[in-house]
PyMOL CGO cylinders between C-alpha atoms (Angstrom):
from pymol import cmd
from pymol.cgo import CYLINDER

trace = [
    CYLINDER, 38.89, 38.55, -49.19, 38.23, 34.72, -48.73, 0.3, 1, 1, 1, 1, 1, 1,
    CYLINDER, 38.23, 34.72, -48.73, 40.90, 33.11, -46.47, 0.3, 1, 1, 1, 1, 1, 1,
    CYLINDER, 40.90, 33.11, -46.47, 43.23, 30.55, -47.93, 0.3, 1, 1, 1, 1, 1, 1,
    CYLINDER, 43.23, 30.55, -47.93, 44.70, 27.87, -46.61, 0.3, 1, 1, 1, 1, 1, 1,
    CYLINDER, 44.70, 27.87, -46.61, 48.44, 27.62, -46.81, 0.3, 1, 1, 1, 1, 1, 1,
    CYLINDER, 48.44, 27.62, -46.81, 48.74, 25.80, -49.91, 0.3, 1, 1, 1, 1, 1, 1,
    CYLINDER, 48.74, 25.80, -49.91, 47.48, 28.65, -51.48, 0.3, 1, 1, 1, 1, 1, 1,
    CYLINDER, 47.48, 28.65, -51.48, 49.60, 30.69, -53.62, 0.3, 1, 1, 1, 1, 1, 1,
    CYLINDER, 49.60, 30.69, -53.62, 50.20, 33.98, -51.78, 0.3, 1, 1, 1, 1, 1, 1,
    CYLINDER, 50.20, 33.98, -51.78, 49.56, 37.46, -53.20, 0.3, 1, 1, 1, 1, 1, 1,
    CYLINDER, 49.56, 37.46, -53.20, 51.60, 40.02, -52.02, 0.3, 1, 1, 1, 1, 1, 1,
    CYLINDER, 51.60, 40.02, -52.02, 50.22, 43.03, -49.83, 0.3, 1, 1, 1, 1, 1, 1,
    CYLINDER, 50.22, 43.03, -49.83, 50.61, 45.77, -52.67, 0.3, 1, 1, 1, 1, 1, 1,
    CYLINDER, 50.61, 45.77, -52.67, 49.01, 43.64, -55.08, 0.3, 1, 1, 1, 1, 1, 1,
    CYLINDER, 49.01, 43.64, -55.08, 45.90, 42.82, -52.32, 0.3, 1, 1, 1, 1, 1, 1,
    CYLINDER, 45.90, 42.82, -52.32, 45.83, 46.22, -51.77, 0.3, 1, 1, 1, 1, 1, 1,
    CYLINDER, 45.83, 46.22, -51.77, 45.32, 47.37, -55.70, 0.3, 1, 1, 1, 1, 1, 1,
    CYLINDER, 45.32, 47.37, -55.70, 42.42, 45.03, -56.19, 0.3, 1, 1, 1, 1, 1, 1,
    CYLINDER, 42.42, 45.03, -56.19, 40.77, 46.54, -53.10, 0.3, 1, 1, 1, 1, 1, 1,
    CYLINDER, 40.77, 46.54, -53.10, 40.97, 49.87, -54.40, 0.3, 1, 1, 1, 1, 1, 1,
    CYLINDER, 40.97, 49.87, -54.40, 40.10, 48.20, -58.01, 0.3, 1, 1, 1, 1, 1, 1,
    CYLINDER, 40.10, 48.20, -58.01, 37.15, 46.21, -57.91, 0.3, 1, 1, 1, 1, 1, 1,
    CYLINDER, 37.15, 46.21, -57.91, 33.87, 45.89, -55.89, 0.3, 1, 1, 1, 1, 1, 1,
    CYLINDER, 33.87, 45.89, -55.89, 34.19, 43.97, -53.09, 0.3, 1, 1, 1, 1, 1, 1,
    CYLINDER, 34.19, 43.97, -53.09, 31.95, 41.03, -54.74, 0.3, 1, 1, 1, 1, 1, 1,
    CYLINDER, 31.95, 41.03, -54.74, 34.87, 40.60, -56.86, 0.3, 1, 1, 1, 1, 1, 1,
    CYLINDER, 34.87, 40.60, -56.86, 38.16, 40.86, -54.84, 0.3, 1, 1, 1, 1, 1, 1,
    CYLINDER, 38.16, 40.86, -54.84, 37.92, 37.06, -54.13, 0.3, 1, 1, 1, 1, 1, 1,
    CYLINDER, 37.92, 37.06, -54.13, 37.69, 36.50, -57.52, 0.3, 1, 1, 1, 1, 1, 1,
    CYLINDER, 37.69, 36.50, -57.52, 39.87, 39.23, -58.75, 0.3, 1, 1, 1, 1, 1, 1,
    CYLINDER, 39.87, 39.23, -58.75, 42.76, 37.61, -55.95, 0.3, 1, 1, 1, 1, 1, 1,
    CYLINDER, 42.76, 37.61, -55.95, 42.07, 34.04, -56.72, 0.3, 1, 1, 1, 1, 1, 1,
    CYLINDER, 42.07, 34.04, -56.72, 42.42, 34.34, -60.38, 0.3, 1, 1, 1, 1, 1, 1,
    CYLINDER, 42.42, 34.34, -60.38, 46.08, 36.45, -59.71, 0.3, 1, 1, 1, 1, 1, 1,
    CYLINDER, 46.08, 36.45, -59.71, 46.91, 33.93, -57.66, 0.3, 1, 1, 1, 1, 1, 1,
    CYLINDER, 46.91, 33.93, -57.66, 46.15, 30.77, -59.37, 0.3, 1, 1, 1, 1, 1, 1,
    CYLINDER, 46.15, 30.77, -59.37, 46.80, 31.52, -63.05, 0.3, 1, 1, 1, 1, 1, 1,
    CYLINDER, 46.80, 31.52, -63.05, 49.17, 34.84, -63.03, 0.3, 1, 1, 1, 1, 1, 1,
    CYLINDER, 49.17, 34.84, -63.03, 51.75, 33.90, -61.06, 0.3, 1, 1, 1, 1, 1, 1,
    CYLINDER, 51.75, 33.90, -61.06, 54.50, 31.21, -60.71, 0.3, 1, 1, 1, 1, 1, 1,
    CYLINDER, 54.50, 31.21, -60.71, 53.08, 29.17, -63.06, 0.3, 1, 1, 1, 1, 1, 1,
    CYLINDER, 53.08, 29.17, -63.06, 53.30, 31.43, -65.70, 0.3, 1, 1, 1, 1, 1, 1,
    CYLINDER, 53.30, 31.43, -65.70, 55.67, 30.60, -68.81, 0.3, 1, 1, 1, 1, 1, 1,
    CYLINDER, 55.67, 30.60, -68.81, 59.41, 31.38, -68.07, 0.3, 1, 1, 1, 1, 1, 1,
    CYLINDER, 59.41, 31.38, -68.07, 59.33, 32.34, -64.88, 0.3, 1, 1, 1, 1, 1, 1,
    CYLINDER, 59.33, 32.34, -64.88, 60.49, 29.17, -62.90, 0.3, 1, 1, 1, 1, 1, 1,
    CYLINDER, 60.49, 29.17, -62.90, 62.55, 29.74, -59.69, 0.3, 1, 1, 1, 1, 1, 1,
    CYLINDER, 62.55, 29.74, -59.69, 61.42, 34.02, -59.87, 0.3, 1, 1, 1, 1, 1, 1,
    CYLINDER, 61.42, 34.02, -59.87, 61.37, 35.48, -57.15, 0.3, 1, 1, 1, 1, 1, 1,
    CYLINDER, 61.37, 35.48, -57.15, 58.43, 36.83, -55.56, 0.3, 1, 1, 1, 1, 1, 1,
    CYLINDER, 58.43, 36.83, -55.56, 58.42, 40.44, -56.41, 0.3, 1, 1, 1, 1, 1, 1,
    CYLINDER, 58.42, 40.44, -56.41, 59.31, 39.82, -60.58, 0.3, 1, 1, 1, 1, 1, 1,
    CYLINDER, 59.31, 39.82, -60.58, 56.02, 38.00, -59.95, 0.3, 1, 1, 1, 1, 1, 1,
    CYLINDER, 56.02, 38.00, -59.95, 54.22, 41.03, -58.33, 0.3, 1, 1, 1, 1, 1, 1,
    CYLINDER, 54.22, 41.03, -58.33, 55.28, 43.44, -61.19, 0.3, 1, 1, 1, 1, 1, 1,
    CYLINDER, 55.28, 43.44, -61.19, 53.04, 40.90, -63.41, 0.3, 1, 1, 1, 1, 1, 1,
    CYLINDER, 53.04, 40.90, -63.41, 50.53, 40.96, -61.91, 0.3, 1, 1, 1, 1, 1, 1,
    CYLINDER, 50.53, 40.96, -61.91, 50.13, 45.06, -61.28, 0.3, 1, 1, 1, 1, 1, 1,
    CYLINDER, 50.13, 45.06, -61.28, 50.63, 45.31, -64.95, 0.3, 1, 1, 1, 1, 1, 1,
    CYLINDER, 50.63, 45.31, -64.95, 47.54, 43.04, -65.22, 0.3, 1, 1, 1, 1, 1, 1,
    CYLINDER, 47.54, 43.04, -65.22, 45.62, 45.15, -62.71, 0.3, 1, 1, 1, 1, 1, 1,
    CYLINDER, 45.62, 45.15, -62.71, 45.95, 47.86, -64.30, 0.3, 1, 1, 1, 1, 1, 1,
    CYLINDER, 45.95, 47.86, -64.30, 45.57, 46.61, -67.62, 0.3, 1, 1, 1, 1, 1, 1,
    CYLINDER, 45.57, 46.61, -67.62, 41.82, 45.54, -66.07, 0.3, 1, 1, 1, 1, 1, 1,
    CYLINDER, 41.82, 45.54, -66.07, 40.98, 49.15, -65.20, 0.3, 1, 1, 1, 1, 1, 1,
    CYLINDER, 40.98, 49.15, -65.20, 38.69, 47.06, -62.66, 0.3, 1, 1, 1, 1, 1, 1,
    CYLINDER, 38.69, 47.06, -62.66, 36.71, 45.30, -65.33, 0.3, 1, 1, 1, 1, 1, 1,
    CYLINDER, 36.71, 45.30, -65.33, 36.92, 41.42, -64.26, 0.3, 1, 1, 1, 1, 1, 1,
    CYLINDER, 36.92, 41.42, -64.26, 36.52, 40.39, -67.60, 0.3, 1, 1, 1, 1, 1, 1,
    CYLINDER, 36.52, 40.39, -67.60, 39.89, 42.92, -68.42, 0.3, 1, 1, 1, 1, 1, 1,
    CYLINDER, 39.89, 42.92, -68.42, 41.67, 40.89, -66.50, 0.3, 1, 1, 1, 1, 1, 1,
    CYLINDER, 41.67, 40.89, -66.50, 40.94, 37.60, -67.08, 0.3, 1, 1, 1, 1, 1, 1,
    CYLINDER, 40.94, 37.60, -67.08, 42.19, 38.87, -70.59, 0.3, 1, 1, 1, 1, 1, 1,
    CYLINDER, 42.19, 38.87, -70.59, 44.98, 40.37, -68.93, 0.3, 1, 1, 1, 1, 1, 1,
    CYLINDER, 44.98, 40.37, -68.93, 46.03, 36.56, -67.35, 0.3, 1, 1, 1, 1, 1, 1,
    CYLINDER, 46.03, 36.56, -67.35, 45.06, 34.75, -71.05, 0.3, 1, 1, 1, 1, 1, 1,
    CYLINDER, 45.06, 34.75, -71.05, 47.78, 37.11, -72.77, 0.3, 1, 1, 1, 1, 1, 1,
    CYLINDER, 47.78, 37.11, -72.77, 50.40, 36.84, -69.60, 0.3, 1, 1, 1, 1, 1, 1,
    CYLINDER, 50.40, 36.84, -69.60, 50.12, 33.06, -70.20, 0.3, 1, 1, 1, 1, 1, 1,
    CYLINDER, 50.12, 33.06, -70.20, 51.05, 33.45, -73.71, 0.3, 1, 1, 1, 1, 1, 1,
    CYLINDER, 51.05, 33.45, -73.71, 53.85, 36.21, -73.49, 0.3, 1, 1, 1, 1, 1, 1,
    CYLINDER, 53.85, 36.21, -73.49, 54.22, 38.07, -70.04, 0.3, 1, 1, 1, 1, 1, 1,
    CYLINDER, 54.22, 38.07, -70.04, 56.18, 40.69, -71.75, 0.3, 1, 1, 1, 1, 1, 1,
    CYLINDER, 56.18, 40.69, -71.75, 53.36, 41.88, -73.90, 0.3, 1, 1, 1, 1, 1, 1,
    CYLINDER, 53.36, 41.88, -73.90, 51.80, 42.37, -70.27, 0.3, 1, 1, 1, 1, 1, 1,
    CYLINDER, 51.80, 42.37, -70.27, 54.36, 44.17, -69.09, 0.3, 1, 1, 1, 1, 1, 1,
    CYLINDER, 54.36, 44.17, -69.09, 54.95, 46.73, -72.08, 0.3, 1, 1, 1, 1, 1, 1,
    CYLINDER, 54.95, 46.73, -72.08, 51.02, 47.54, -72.12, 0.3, 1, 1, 1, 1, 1, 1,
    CYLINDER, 51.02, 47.54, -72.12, 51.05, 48.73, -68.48, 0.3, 1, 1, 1, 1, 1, 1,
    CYLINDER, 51.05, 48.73, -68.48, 54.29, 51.16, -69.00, 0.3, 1, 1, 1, 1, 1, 1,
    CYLINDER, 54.29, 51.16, -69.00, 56.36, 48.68, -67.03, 0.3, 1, 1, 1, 1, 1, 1,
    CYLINDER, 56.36, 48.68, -67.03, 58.40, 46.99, -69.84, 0.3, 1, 1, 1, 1, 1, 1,
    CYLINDER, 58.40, 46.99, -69.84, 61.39, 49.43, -69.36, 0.3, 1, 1, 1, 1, 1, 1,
    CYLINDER, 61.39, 49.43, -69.36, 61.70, 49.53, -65.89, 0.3, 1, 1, 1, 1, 1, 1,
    CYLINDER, 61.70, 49.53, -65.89, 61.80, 46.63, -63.24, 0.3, 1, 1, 1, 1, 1, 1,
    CYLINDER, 61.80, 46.63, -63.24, 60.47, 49.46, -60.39, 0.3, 1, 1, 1, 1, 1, 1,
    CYLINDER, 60.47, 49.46, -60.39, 57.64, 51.09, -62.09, 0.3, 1, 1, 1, 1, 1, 1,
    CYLINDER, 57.64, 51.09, -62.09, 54.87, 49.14, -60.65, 0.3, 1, 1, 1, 1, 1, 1,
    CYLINDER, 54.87, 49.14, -60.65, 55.42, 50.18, -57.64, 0.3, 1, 1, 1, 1, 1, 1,
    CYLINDER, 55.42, 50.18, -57.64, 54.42, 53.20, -58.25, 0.3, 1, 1, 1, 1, 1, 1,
    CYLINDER, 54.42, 53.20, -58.25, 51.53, 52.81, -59.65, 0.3, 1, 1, 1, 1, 1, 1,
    CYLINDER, 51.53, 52.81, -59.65, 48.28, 52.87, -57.57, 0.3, 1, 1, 1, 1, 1, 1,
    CYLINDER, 48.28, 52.87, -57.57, 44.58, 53.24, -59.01, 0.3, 1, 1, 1, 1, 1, 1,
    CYLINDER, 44.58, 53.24, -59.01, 42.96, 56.50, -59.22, 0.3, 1, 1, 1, 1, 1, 1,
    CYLINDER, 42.96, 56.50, -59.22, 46.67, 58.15, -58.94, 0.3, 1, 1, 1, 1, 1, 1,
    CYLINDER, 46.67, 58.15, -58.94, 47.81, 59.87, -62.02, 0.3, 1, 1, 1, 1, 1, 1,
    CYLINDER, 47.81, 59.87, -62.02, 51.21, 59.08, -62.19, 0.3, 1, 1, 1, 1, 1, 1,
]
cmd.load_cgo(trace, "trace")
């Protein structure tokens, strides 16, 4: 991954760590940067979250992606809209934990 300077909207470790295992390493950067920028504390709603209710967001977009870039760009464009929608696609609209949990390539 590209380093960032501090302005930079942080991604957590477990969400770093999902793209790695996700997509090829041409598009982690990407894949991070687009998390980062447009799928997380700027997203509709979520004003003064804290970090982790951001996280699960983001996972649910991972995994929505399967590692397709394109899959999660869509992902972000429907999180922008209505998070929740997100959130119930993944399997995590019924429990605030579940995300953690999940891991790619883990059948769970």
């Amino acid at each position: 991954m590209q380093p960032r300077d501090a302005s930079s909207p942080r991604l957590a470790d477990g969400v770093l760590a999902r793209i790695d295992r996700l997509f090829a390493p041409g598009q982690r950067a990407d894949a991070a940067a687009l998390l980062a920028e447009r799928c997380g504390e700027t997203l509709p709603g979520t004003d003064d979250w804290p970090p982790h209710a951001i996280e699960r967001i983001q996972v649910a977009a991972l995994k929505l992606s399967g590692g397709d870039f394109a899959a999660l760009i869509e992902a972000v464009r429907i999180a922008n809209i209505d998070w929740r929608d997100v959130l119930v696609a993944a399997g995590f609209g019924h429990d605030t934990r579940a995300h953690e949990s999940w891991w790619p390539g883990e059948s769970r």
